[in-house]
MIRONU-435187 format. One record per atom (N, C-alpha, C, O): residue number from 1; residue in one letter; atom name; x, y, z. Coordinates in Angstrom, 3 decimals. Example, Ala and Ser with C-alpha at 12.3 -4.5 7.8 and 13.67 -1.06 7.14 Angstrom:
2
(1, A, N, (13.190, -5.690, 7.800)),
(1, A, CA, (12.300, -4.500, 7.800)),
(1, A, C, (13.200, -3.300, 7.800)),
(1, A, O, (14.236, -3.319, 8.465)),
(2, S, N, (12.850, -2.250, 7.080)),
(2, S, CA, (13.670, -1.060, 7.140)),
(2, S, C, (12.900, 0.030, 7.870)),
(2, S, O, (13.409, 1.138, 8.039)),
***
This chain:
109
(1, X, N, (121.841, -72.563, 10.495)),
(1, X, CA, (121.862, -72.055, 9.132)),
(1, X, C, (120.717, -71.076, 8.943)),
(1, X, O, (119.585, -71.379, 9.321)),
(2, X, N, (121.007, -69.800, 8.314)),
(2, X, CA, (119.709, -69.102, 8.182)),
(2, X, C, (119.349, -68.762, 6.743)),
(2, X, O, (120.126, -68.310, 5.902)),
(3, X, N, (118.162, -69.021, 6.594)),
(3, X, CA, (117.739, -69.248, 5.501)),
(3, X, C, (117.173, -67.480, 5.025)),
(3, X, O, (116.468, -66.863, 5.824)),
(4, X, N, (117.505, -66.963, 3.939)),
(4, X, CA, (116.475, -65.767, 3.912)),
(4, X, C, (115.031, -65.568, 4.062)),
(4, X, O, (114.359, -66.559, 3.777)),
(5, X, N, (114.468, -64.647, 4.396)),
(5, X, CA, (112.697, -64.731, 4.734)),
(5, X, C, (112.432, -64.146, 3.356)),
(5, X, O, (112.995, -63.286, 2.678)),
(6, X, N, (111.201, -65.047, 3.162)),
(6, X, CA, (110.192, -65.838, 2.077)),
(6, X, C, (109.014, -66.095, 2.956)),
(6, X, O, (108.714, -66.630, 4.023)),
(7, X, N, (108.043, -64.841, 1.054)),
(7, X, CA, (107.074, -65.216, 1.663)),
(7, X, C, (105.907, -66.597, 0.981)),
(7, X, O, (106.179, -67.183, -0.067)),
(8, X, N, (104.992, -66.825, 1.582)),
(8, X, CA, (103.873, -67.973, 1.916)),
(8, X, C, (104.028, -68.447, 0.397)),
(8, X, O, (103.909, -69.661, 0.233)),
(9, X, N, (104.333, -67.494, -1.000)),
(9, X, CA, (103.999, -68.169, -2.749)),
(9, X, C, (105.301, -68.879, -2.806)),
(9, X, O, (105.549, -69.489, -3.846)),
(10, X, N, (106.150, -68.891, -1.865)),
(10, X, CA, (107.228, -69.573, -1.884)),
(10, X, C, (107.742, -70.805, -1.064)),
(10, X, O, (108.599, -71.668, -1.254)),
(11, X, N, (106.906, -70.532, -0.138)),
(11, X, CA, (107.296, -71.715, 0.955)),
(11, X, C, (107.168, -73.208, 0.039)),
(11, X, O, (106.392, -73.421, -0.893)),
(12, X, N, (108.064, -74.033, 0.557)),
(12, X, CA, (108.174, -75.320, 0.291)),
(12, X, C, (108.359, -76.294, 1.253)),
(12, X, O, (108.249, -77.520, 1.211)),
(13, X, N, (108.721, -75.364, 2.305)),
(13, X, CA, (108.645, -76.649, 3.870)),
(13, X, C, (107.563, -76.815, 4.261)),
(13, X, O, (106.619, -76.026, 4.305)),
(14, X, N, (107.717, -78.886, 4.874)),
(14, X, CA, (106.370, -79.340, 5.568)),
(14, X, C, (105.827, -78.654, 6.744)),
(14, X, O, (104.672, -78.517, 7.147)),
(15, X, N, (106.858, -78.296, 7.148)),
(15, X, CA, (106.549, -77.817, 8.821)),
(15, X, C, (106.849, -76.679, 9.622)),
(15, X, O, (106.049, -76.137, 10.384)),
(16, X, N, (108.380, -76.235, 9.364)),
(16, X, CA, (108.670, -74.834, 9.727)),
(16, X, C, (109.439, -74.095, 9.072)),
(16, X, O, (110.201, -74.758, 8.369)),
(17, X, N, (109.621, -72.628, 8.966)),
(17, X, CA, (110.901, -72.187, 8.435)),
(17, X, C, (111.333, -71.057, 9.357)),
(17, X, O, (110.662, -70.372, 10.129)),
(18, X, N, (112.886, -71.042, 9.015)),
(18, X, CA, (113.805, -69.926, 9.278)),
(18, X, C, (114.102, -69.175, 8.588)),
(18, X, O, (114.494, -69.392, 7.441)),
(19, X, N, (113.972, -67.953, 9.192)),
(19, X, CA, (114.270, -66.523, 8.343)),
(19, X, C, (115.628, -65.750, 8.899)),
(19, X, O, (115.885, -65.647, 10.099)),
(20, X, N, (116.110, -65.444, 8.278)),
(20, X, CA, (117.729, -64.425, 8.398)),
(20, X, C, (117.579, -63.783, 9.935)),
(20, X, O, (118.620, -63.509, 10.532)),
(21, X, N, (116.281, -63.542, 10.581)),
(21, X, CA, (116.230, -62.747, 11.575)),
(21, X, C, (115.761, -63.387, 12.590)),
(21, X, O, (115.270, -62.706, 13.490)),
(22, X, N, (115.789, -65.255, 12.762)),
(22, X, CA, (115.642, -65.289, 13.384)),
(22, X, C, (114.463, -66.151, 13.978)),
(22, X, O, (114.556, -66.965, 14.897)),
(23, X, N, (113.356, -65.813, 13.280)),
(23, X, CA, (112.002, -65.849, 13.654)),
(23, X, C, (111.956, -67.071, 12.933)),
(23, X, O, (112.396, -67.466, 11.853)),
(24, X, N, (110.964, -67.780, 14.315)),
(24, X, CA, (110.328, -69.122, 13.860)),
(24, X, C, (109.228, -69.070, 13.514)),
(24, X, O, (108.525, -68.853, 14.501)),
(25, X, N, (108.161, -69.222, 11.860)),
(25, X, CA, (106.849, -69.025, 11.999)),
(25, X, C, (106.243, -70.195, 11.315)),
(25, X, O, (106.563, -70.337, 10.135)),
(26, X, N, (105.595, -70.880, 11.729)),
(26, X, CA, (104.699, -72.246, 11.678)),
(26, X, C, (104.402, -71.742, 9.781)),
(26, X, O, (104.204, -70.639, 9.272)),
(27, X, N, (104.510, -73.295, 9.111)),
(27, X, CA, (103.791, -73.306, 8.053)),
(27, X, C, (102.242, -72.589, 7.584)),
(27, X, O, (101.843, -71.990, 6.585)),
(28, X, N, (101.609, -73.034, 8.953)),
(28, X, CA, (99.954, -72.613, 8.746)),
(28, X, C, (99.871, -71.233, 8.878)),
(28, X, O, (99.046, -70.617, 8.204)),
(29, X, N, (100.610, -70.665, 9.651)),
(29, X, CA, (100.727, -68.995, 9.936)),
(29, X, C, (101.077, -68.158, 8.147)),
(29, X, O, (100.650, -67.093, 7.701)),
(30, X, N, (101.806, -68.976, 7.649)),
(30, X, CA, (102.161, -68.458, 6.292)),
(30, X, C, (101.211, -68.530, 5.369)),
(30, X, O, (101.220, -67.610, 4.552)),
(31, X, N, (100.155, -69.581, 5.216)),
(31, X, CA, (99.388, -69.785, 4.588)),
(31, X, C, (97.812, -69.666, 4.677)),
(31, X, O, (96.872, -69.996, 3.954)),
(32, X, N, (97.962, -69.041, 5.899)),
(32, X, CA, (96.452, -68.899, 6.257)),
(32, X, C, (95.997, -67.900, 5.021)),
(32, X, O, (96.852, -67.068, 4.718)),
(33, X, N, (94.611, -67.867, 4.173)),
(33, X, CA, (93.582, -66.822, 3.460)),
(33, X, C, (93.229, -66.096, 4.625)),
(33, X, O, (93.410, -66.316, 5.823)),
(34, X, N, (92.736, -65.270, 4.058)),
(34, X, CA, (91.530, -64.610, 4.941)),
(34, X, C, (90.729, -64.767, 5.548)),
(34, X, O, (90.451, -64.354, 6.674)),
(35, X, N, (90.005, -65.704, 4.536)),
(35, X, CA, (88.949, -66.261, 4.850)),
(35, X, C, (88.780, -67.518, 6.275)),
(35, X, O, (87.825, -67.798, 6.999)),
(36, X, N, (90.237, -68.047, 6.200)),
(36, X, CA, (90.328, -68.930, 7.413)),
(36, X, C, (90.883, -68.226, 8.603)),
(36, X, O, (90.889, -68.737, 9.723)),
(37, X, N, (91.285, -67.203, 8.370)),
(37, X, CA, (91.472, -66.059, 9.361)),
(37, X, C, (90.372, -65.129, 10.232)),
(37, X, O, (90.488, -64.644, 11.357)),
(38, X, N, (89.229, -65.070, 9.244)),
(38, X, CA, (88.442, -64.741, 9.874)),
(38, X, C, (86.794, -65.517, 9.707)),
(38, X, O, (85.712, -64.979, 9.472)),
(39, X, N, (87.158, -67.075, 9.951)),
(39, X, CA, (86.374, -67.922, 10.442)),
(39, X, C, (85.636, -67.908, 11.140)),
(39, X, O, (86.140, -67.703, 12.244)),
(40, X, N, (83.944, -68.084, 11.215)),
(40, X, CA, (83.523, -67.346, 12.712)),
(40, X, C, (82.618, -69.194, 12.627)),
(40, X, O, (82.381, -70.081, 11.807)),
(41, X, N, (82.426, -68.897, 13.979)),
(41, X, CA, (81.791, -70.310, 14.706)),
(41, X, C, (80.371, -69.245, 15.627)),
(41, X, O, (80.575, -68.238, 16.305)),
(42, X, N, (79.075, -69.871, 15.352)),
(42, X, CA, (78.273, -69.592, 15.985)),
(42, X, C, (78.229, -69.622, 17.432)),
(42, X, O, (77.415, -68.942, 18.058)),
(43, X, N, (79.365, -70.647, 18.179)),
(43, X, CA, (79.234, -70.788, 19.107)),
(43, X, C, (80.208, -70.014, 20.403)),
(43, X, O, (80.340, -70.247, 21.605)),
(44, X, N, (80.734, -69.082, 19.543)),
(44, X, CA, (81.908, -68.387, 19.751)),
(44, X, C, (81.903, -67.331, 19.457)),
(44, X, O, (82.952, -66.756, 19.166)),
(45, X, N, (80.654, -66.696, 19.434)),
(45, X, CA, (79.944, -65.581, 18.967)),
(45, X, C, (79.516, -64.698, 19.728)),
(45, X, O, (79.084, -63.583, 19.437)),
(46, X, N, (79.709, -65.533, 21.427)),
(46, X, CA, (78.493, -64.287, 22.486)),
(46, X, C, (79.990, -63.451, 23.087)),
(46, X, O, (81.125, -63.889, 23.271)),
(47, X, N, (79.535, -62.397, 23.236)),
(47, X, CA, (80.219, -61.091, 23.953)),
(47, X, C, (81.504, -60.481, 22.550)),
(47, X, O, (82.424, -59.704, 22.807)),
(48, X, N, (81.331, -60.857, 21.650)),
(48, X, CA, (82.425, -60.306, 20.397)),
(48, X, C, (81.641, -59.207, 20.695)),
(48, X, O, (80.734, -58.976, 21.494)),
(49, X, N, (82.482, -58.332, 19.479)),
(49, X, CA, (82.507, -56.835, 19.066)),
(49, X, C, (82.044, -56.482, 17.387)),
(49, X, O, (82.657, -56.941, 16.424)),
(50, X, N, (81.142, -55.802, 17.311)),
(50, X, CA, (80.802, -55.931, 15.713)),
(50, X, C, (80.647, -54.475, 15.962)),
(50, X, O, (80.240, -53.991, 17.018)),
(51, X, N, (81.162, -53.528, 14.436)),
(51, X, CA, (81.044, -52.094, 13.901)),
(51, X, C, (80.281, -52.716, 12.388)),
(51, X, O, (80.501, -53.682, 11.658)),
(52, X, N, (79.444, -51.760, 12.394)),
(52, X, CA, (78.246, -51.810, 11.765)),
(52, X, C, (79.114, -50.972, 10.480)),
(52, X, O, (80.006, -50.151, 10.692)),
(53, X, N, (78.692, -51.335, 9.311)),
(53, X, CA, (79.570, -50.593, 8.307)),
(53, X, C, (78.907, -48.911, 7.603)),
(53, X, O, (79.491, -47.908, 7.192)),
(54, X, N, (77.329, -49.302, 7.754)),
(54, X, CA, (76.851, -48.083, 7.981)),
(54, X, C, (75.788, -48.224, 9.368)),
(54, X, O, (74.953, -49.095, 9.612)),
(55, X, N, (76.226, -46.870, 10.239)),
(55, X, CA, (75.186, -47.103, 11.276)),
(55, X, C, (73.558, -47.668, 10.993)),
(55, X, O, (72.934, -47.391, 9.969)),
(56, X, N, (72.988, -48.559, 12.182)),
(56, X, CA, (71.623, -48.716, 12.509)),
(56, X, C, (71.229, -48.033, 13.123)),
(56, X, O, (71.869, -48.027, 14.175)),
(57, X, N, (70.254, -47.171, 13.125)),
(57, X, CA, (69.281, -46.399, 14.235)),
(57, X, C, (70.398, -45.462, 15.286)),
(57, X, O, (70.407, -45.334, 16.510)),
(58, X, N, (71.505, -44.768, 13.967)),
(58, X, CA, (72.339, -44.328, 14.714)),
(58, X, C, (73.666, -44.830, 15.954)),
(58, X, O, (74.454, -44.238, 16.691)),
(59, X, N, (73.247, -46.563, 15.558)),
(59, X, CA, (74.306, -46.860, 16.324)),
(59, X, C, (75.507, -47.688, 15.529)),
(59, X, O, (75.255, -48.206, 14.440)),
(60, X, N, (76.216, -47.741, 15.851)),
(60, X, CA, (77.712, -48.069, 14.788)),
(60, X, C, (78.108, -49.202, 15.691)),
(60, X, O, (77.590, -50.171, 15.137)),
(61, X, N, (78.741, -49.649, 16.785)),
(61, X, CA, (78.992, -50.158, 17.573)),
(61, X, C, (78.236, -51.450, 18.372)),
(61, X, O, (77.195, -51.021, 18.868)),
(62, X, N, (78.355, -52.362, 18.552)),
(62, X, CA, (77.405, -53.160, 18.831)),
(62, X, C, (78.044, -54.855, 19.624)),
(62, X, O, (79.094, -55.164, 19.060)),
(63, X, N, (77.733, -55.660, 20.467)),
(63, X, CA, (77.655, -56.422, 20.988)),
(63, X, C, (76.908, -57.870, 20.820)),
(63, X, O, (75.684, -57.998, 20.801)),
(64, X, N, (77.741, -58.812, 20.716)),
(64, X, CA, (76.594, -60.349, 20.834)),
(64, X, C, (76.344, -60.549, 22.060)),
(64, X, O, (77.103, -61.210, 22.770)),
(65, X, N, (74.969, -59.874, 22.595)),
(65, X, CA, (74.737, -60.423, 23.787)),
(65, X, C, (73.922, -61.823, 23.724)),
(65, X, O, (73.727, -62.028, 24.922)),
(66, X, N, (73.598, -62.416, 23.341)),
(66, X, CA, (72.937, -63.840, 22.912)),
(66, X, C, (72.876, -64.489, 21.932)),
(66, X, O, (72.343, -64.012, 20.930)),
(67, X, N, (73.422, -65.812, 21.934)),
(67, X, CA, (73.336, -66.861, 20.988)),
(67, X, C, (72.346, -67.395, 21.020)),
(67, X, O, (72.284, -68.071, 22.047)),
(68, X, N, (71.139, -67.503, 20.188)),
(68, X, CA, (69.877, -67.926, 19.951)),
(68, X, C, (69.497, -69.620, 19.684)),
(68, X, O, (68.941, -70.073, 18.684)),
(69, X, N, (70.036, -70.492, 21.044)),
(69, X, CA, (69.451, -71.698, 20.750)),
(69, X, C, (68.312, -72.095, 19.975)),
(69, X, O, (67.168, -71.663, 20.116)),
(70, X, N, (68.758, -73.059, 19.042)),
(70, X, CA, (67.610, -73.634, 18.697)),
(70, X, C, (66.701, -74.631, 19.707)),
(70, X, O, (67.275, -75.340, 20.533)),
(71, X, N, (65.347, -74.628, 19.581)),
(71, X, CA, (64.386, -75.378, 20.263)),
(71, X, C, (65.210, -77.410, 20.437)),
(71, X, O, (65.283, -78.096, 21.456)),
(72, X, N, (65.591, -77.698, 19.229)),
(72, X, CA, (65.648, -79.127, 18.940)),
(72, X, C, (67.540, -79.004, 19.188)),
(72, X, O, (68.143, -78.348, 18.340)),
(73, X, N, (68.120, -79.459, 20.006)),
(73, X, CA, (69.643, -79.328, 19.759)),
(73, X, C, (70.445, -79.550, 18.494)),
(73, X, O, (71.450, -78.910, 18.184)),
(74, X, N, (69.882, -80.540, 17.793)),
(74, X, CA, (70.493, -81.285, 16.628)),
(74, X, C, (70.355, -80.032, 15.270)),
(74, X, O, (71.030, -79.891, 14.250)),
(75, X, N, (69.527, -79.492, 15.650)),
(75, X, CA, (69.722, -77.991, 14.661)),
(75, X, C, (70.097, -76.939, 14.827)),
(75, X, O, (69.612, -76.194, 15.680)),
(76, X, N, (71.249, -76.553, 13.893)),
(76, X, CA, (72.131, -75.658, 13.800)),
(76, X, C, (71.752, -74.217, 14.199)),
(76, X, O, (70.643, -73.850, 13.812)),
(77, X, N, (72.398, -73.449, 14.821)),
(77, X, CA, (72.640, -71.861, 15.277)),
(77, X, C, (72.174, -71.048, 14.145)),
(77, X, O, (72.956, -71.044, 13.194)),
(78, X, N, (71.352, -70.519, 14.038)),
(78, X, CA, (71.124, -69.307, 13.005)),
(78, X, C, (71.099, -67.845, 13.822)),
(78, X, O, (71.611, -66.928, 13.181)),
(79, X, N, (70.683, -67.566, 14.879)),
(79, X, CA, (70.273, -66.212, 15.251)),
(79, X, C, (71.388, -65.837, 16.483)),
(79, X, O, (72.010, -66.592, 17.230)),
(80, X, N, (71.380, -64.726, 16.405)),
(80, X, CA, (72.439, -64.208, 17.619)),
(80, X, C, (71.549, -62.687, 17.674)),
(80, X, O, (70.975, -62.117, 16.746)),
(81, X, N, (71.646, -62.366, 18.804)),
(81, X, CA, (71.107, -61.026, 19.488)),
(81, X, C, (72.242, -60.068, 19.523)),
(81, X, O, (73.197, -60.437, 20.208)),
(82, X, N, (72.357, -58.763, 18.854)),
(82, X, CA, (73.434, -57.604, 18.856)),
(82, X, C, (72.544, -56.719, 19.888)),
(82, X, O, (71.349, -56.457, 19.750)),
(83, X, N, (73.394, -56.319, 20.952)),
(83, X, CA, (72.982, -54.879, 21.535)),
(83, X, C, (73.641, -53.687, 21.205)),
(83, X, O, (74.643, -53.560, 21.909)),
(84, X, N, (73.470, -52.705, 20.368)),
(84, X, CA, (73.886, -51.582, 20.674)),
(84, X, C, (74.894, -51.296, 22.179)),
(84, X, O, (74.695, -51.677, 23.332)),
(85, X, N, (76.032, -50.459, 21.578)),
(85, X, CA, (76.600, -49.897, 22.755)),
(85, X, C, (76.020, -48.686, 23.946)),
(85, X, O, (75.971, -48.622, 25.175)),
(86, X, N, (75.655, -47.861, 22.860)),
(86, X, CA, (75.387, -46.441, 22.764)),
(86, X, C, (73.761, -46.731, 23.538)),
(86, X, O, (73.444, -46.473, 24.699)),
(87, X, N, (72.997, -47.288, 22.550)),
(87, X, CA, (71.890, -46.913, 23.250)),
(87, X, C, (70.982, -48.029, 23.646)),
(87, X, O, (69.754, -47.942, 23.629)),
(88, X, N, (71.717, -49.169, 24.032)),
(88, X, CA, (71.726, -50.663, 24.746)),
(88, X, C, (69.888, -50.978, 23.787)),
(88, X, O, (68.954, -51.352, 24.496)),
(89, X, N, (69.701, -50.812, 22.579)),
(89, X, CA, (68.375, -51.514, 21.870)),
(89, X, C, (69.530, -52.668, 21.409)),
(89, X, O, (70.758, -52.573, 21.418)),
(90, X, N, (68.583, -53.891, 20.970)),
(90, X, CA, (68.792, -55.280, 20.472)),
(90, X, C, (68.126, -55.373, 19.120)),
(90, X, O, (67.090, -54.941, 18.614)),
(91, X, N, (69.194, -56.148, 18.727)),
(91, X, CA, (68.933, -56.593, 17.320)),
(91, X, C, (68.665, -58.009, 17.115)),
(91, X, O, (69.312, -58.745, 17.860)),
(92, X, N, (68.146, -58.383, 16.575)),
(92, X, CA, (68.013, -59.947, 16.271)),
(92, X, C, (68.785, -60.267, 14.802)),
(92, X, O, (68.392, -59.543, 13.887)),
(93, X, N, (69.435, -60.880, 14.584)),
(93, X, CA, (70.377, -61.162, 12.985)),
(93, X, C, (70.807, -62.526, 13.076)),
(93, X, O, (71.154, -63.269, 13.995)),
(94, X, N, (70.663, -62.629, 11.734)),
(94, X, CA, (71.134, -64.258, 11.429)),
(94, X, C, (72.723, -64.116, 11.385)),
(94, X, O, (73.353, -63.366, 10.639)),
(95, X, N, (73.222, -64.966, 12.311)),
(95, X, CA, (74.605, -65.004, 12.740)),
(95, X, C, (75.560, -64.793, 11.200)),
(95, X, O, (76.532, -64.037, 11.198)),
(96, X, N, (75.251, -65.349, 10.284)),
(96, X, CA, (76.124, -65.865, 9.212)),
(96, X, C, (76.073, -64.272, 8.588)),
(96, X, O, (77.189, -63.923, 8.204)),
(97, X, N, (75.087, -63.303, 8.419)),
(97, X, CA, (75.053, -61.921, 8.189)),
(97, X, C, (76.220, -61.032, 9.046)),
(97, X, O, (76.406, -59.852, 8.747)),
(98, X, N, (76.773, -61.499, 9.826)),
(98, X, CA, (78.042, -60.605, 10.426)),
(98, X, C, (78.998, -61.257, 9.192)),
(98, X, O, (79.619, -60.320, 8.689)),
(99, X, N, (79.270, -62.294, 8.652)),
(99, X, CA, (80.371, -62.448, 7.929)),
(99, X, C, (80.694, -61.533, 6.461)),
(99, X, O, (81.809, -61.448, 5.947)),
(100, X, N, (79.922, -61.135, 6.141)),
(100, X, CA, (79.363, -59.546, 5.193)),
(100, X, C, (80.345, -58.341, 5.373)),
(100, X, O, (80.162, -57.873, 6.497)),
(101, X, N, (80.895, -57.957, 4.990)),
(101, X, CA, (82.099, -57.480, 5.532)),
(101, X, C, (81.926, -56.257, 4.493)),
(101, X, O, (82.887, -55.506, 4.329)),
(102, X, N, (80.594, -56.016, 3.712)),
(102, X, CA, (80.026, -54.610, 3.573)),
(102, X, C, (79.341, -54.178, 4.246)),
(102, X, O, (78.981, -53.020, 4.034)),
(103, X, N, (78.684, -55.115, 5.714)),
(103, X, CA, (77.778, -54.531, 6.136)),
(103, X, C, (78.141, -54.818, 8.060)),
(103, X, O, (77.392, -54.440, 8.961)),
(104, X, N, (79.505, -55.587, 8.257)),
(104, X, CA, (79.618, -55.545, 9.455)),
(104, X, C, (81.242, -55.554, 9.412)),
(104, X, O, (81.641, -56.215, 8.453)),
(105, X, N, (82.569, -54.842, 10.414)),
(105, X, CA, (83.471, -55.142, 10.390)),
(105, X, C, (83.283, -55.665, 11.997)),
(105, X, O, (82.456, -55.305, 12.836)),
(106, X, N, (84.539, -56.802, 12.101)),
(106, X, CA, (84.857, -57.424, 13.659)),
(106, X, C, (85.453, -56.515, 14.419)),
(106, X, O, (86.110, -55.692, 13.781)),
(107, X, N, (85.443, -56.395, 15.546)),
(107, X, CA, (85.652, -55.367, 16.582)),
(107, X, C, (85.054, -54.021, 16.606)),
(107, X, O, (83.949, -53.874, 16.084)),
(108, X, N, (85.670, -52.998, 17.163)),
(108, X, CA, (84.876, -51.575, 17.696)),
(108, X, C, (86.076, -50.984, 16.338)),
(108, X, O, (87.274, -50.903, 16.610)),
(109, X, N, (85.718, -50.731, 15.371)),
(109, X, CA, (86.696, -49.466, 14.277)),
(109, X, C, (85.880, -48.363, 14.357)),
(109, X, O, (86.185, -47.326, 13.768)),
***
């Protein structure tokens, strides 16, 4: 039976739906925000891609080359190291400052 495609302000199934064309797409896929879309985990942070929204020191482009252990394990990730692409200098930034999305987009744009 195919159901017409509807979107996510409409869904009413627990678990999956069918659309006229076919396509199977998971409940959670329909309902994801943004915000859980672009979820970031400190620990999942080394070698991403960050574009700077206005260049630093001329560089736009940039790298997590290091996740900044804390001394004591039981305390949480604050710092991550960005390298420049362009002209391989390092940045030191509090990880949670990439989620700023006036002042960093995810990947190379």
């Amino acid at each position: 039976m195919n159901l017409p495609c509807i979107t996510a302000n409409q869904c009413h199934s627990p678990i999956r739906l069918r659309c006229a064309c076919e396509t199977f797409l998971p409940k959670a896929m329909l309902n994801n925000s943004d915000e859980q879309m672009n979820a970031l985990h400190p620990k999942k942070l080394l070698l991403t891609k960050w574009t700077a929204v206005k260049p630093i020191a001329k560089n736009k482009h940039f790298l997590v080359s290091k996740v900044i252990e804390p001394e004591l394990p039981e305390v949480a990730i604050e710092w991550v190291e960005l390298e420049a692409v362009y002209s391989k200098s390092q940045i030191r930034l509090a990880w949670r400052d990439l989620r700023d999305t006036a002042q960093w987009k995810q990947g190379w744009v």
